[in-house]
C-alpha positions as CSV (number, residue, x, y, z in Angstrom):
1,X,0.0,0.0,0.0
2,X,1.4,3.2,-0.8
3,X,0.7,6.4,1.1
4,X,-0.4,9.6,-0.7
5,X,2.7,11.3,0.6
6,X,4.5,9.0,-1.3
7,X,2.9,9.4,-4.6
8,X,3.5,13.2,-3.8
9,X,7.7,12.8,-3.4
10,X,8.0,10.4,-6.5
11,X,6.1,13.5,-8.1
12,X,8.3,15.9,-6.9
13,X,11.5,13.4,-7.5
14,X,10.5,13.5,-11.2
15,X,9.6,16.9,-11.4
16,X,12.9,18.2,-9.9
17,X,14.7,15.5,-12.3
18,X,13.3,17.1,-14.9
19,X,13.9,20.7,-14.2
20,X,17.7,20.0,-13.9
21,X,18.0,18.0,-16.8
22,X,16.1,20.5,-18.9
23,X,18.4,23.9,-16.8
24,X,21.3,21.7,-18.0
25,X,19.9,21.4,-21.9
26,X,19.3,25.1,-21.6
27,X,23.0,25.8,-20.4
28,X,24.4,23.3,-23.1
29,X,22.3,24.6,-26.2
30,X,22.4,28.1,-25.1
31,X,26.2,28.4,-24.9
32,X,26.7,26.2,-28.1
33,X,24.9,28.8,-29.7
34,X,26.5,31.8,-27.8
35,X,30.2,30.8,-28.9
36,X,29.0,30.2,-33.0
37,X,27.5,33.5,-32.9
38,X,29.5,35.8,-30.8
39,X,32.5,33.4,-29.4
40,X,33.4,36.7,-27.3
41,X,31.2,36.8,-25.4
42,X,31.7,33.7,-23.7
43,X,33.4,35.0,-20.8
44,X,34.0,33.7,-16.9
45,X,31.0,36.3,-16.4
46,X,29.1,34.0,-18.4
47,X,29.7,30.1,-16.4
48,X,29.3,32.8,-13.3
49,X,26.0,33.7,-14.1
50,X,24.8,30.3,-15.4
51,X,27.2,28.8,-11.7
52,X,24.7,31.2,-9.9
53,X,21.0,30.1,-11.1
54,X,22.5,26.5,-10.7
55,X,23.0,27.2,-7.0
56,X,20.0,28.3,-7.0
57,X,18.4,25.8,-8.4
58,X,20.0,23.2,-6.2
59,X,19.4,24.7,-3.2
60,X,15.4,24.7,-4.2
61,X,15.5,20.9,-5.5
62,X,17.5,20.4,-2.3
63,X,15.2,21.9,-0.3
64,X,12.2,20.0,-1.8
65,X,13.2,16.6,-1.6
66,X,13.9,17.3,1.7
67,X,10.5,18.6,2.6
68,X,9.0,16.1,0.9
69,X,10.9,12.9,2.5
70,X,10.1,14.3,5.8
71,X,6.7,14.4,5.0
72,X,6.7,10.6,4.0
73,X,8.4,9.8,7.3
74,X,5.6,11.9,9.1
75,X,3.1,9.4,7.4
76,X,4.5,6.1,7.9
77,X,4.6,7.2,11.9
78,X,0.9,8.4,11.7
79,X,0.0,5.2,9.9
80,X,2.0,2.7,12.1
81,X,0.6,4.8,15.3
82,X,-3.0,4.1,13.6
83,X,-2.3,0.5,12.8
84,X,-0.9,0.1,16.7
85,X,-3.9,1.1,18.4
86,X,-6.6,-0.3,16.1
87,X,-7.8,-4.3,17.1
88,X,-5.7,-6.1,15.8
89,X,-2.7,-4.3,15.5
90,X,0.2,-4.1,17.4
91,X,-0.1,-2.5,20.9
92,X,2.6,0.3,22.2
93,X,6.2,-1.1,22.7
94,X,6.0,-4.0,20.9
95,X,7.7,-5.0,17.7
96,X,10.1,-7.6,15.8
97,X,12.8,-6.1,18.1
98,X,11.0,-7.1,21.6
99,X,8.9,-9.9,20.2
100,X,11.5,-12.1,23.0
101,X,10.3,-10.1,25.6
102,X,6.3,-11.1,25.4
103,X,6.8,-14.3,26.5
């Protein structure tokens, strides 16, 4: 069974898979471009500008997938706290771990 947290971070996995592989096309194609029309003005300026929005752009994706992956983590505890108390279920403090323990 998969949680609806988790169909949210294999969305946003994708999505920020996409975004770099498409900034990276955009660097790629753009500068091929850049240096057969105007070779000149391919500069430092111009790997420092591109070095910045890349940063940038990390530091989002990085800060997504780590919003996201807490979010699943929140929802397995909700659900295993759920499945603990309902009949059937396991009750506090027990586990694989202190199975031994019950007797």
């Amino acid at each position: 069974m998969r949680l609806p947290e988790e169909r949210q971070f294999k969305y946003v996995l994708i999505g920020v898979a996409i975004t770099v592989a498409l900034f990276a096309l955009a660097f790629v194609v753009l500068t091929v471009v850049k240096s057969s029309r105007s070779p000149q003005d391919i500069t430092a300026n111009w790997f420092v500008a591109w070095g910045t929005w890349a940063g940038g752009l990390g530091t989002a994706a990085a800060f997504l997938i780590a919003a996201f992956s807490i979010s699943v983590a929140s929802a397995h505890s909700r659900f295993h706290r759920r499945q603990a108390v309902e009949p059937g279920g396991r009750s506090h403090g027990t586990g694989p771990a202190l199975d031994h323990l019950q007797g």
